[in-house]
C-alpha distance (Angstrom), angle and dihedral (degrees) to the residues before:
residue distance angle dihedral
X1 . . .
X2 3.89 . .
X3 3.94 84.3 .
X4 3.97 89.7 57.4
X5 3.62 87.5 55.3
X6 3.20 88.7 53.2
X7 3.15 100.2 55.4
X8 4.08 101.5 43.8
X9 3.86 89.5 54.9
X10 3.64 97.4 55.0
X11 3.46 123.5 109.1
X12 4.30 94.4 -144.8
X13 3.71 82.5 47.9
X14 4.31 91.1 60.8
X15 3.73 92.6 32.3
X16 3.99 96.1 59.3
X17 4.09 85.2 43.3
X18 3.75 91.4 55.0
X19 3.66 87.7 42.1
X20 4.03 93.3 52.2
X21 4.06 84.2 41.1
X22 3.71 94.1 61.1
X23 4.23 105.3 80.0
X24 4.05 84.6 40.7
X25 3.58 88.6 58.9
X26 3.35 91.0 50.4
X27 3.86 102.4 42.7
X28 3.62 83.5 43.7
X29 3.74 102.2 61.0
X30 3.69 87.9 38.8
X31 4.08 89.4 57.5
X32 3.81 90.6 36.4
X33 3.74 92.3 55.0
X34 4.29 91.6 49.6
X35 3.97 85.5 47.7
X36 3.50 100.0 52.4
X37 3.79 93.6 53.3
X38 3.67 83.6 54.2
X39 3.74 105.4 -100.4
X40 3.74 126.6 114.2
X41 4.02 114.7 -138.3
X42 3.59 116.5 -154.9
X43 3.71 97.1 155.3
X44 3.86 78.6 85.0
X45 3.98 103.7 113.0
X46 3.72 87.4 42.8
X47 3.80 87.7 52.9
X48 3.75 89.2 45.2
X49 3.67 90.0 53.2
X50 3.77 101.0 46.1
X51 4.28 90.3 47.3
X52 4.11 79.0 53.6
X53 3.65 98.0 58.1
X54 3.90 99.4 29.3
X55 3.55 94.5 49.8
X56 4.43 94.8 48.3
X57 3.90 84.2 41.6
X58 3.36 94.1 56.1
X59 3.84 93.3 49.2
X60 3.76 89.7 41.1
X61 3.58 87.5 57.4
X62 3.65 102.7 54.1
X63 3.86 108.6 -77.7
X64 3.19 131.1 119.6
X65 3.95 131.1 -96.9
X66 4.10 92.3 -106.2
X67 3.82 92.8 38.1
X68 4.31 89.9 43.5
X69 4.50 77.3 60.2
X70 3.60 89.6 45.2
X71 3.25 93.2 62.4
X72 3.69 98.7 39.0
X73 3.88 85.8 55.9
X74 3.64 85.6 54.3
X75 3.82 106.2 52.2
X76 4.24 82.3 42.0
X77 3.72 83.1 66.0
X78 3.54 102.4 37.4
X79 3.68 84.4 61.0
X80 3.98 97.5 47.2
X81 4.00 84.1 47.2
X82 3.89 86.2 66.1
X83 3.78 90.6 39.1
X84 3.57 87.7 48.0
X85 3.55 96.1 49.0
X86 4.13 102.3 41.9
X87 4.19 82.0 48.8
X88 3.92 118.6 36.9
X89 3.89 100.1 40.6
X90 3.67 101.4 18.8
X91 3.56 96.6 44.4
X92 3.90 99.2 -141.5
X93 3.80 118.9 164.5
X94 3.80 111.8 -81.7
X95 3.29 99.4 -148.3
X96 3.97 91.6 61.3
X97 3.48 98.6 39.4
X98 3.31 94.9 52.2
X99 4.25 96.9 55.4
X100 4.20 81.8 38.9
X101 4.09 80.1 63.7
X102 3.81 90.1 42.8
X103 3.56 91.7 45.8
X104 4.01 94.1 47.1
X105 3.78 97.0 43.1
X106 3.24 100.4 53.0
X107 3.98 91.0 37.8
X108 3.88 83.2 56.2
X109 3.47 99.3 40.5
X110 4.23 90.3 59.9
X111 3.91 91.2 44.4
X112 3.84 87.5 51.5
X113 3.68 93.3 48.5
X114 3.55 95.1 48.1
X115 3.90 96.2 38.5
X116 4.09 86.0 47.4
X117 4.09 93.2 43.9
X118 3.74 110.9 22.7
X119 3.79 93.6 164.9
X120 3.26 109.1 46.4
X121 3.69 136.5 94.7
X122 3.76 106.9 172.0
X123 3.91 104.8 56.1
X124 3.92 104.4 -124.9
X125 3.70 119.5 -120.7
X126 3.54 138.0 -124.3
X127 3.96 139.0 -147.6
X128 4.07 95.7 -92.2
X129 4.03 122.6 -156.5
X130 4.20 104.0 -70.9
X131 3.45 118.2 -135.4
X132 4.08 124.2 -85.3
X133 3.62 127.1 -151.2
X134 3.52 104.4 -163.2
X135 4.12 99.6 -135.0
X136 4.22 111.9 -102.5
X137 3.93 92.7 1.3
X138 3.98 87.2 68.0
X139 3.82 96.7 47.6
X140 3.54 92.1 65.3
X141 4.05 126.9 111.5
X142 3.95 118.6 -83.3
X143 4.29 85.0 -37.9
X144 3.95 97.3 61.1
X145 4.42 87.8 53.0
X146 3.48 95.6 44.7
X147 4.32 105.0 32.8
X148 3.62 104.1 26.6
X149 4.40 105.7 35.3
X150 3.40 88.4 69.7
X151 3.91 134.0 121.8
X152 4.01 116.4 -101.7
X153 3.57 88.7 -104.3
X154 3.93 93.5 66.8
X155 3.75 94.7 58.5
X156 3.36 94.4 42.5
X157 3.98 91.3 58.8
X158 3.46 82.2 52.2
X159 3.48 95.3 47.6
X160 4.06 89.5 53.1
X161 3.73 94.4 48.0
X162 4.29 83.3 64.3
X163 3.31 91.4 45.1
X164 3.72 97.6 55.5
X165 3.71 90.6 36.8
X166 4.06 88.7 54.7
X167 4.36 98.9 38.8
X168 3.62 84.5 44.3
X169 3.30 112.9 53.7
X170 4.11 96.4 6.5
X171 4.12 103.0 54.3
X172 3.67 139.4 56.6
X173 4.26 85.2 -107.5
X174 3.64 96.0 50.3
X175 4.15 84.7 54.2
X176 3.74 99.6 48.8
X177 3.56 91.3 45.0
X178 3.97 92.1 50.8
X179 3.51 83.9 44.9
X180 3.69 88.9 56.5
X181 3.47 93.3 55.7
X182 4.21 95.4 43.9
X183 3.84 99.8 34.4
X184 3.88 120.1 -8.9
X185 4.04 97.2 168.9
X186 3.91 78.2 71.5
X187 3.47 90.7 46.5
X188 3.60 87.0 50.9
X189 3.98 93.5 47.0
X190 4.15 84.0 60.4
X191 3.89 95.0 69.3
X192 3.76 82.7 -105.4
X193 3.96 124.3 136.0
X194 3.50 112.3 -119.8
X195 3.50 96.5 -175.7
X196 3.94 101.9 53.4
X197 4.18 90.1 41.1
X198 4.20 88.2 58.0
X199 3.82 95.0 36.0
X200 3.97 90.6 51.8
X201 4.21 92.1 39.5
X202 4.16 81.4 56.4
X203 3.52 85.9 47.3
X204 3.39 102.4 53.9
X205 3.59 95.8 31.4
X206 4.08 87.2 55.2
X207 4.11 90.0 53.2
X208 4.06 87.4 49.8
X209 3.76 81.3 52.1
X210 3.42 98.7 53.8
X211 4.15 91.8 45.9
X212 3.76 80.7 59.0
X213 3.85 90.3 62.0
X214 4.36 98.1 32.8
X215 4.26 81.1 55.6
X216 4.12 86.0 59.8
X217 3.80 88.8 53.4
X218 3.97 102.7 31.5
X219 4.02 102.2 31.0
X220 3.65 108.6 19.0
X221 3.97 104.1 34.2
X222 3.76 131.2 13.2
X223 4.11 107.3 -134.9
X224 3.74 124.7 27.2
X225 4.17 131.2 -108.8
X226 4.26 119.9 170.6
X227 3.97 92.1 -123.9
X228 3.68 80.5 70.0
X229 3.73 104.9 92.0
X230 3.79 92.7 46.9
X231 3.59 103.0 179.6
X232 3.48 95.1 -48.6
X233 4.09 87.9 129.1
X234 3.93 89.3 54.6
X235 4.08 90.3 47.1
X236 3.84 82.8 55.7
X237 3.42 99.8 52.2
X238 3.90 86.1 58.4
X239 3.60 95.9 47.9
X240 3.77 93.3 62.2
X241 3.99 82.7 53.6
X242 3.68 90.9 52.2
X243 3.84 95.8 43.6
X244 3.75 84.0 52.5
X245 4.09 82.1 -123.9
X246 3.80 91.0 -60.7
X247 3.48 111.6 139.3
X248 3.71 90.5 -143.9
X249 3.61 105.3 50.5
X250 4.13 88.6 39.3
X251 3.57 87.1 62.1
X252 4.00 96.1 48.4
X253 4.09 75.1 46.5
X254 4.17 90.3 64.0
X255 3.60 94.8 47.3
X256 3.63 97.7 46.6
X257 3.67 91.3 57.0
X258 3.86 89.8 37.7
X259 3.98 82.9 56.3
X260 3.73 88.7 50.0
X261 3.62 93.8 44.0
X262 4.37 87.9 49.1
X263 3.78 93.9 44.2
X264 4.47 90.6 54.7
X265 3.54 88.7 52.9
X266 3.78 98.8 48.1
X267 4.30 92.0 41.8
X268 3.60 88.9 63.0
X269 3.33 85.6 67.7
X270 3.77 105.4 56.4
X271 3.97 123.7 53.1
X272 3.58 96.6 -75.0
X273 3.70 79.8 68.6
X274 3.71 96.5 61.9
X275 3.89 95.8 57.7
X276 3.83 103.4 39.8
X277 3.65 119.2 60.0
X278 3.75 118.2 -114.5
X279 3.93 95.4 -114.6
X280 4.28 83.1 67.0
X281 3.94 87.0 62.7
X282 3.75 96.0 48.0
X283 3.68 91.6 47.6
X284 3.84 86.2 52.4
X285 3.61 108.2 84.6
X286 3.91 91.6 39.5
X287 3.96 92.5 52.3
X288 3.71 94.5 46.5
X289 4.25 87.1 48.8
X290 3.43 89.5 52.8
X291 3.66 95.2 52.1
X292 4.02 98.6 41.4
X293 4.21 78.1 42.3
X294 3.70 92.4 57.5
X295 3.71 89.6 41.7
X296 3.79 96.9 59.3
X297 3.49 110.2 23.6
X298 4.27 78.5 68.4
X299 3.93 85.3 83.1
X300 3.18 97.7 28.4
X301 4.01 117.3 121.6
X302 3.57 111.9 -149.0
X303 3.66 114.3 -143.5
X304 4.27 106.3 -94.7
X305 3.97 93.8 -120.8
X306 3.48 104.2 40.2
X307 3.53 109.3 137.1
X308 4.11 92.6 5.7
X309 3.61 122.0 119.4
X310 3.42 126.4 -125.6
X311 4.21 131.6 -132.4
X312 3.20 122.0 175.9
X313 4.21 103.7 -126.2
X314 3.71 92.1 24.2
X315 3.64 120.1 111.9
C-alpha cells in the first residue's frame, strides 16, 4: 500500500499520465465535436493512424516538426471530408461508414508505407518535439514536473480542449452546431444550413483526430509502427460518453485513464508485480474505464440526433 502512495504522489508518475492523456484529448475533442452535430465517427482509429504516419512522413521527409502536424491535420480532414460526404448528404449508415474509413485508412496508410519505404524493416526515426518547461510554472511542487515539463504538443492539447469548450458552448457556431446535434429541423427553420455546419464539425473534428495520432509519432515516440494507435480511437469514443460530451469532463476522462494506464506500468514493478501476471495490469486501465464508463454514461443525455440523418423537407 505505502508503495501506491508512493507512486500517486509523484510528480514522474502525473507527468507520464498527462503525457499518455495528450492524443486522447485530442481524438476526443475531434469525436466530441462530430457527435454533437449529431454524427457518430468511427473512422476514428483509422484517422488516428493515417495523422500518425502522415505527420512522421512529413518530418522524415524534410519538413519541419509544425509543418509534419500540418499535414497530419490535413490528411485527418481529408478523411472526415469523405466521411462527411458518404454521411450528412447521402445519408449512408454511420456506423459502416465509419469502420469503411477505418478499414481504408489504415489499408492506405500500409500501402503508403511500403510504396514510400520498400526496403526497410525498422521504420527510421526522426528528431521529435523536445520537452519545454515553461520558466517559473515548471519550478513549482509536484504540478510544475508533471503540467509544465512537457513537450509543446501537450499544452497545445490542452489549449484545444478550451477552445472547443469556449466555440462550443460560448459562440453563435458552437450553438448551431449543438443544435445540429439536438434538433437540426430548427436549425433548419433559422435560414441556417444544416448540412454544411455537420459536414465541417466532421471535418474539423476528423483533423483533431488525426493530431491525436501525428502526437504518437512526433511527441510521444520518434519513428512510426501500425500497432501504435492500439485502440486508443475506440477508448475515445467512450470518453465522450463518459464526459457526457462535455469538453471538460472528457478531458478529466483522458487523464483518468492515462493515470490508470501510468499506474499498470509502474505496479509491475513492485511486489504486486511478482504474483499477478502482467496481462492483469494491462487489463487494468480498460476494466476500471468500463466501470467509471458504466457509471456515468447512466446520466448521461445523449444528444437527440446522434446518429439521425438529416433532409431538408422531411419531418
Amino acid at each position: 500500500m505505502s508503495e501506491l502512495f508512493d507512486i500517486l504522489l509523484s510528480a514522474s508518475f502525473w507527468a507520464a499520465a498527462i503525457r499518455i492523456a495528450s492524443p486522447l484529448i485530442f481524438a476526443a475533442m475531434g469525436e466530441l465535436i462530430c457527435e454533437r452535430a449529431g454524427v457518430l465517427n468511427l473512422g476514428i482509429e483509422g484517422i488516428m493512424v493515417v495523422g500518425a504516419f502522415a505527420g512522421w512522413m512529413a518530418v522524415y521527409s524534410g519538413m519541419g516538426l509544425w509543418p509534419g502536424v500540418a499535414v497530419a491535420l490535413a490528411s485527418g480532414m481529408a478523411f472526415g471530408l469523405l466521411h462527411a460526404t458518404l454521411t450528412v448528404p447521402f445519408g449512408l449508415s454511420q456506423h459502416v461508414v465509419g469502420l469503411g474509413i477505418t478499414l481504408l485508412a489504415t489499408s492506405a496508410t500500409y500501402y503508403a508505407y511500403r510504396i514510400a519505404l520498400p526496403q526497410v524493416n525498422t521504420p527510421p526515426k526522426i528528431d521529435a518535439f523536445d520537452p519545454y518547461a515553461i520558466p517559473g510554472l515548471s519550478d513549482l511542487p509536484l504540478v510544475g514536473e508533471a503540467l509544465f515539463t512537457q513537450t509543446p504538443l501537450t499544452y497545445a492539447a490542452f489549449v484545444t480542449a478550451a477552445l472547443v469548450a469556449f466555440v462550443l458552448f460560448r459562440t453563435p457556431l458552437g450553438l448551431a452546431i449543438r443544435a445540429c446535434g439536438e434538433n437540426p429541423a430548427a436549425v433548419a427553420a433559422q435560414g441556417l444550413p444544416v448540412t454544411g455546419l455537420r459536414m465541417g464539425a466532421v471535418i474539423v473534428g476528423s483533423g483533431l483526430m488525426a493530431v491525436g495520432g501525428a502526437f504518437l509519432t512526433m511527441s510521444a515516440f520518434d519513428s512510426f509502427f501500425f500497432e501504435m494507435v492500439n485502440g486508443r480511437g475506440w477508448i475515445c469514443i467512450a470518453l465522450v460518453v463518459f464526459g457526457a460530451w462535455r469538453p471538460g469532463k472528457t478531458l478529466l476522462g483522458a487523464v483518468l485513464f492515462a493515470a490508470f494506464d501510468a499506474l499498470q506500468i509502474r505496479l509491475q514493478q513492485t511486489e504486486l508485480g511478482a504474483v499477478l501476471p502482467y496481462q492483469a495490469f494491462l487489463a487494468a486501465p480498460y476494466i476500471l474505464s468500463i466501470l467509471a464508463l458504466v457509471v456515468m454514461s447512466r446520466r448521461a443525455q445523449v444528444p437527440a440526433a446522434l446518429m439521425v440523418p438529416f433532409r431538408k423537407g422531411e419531418r
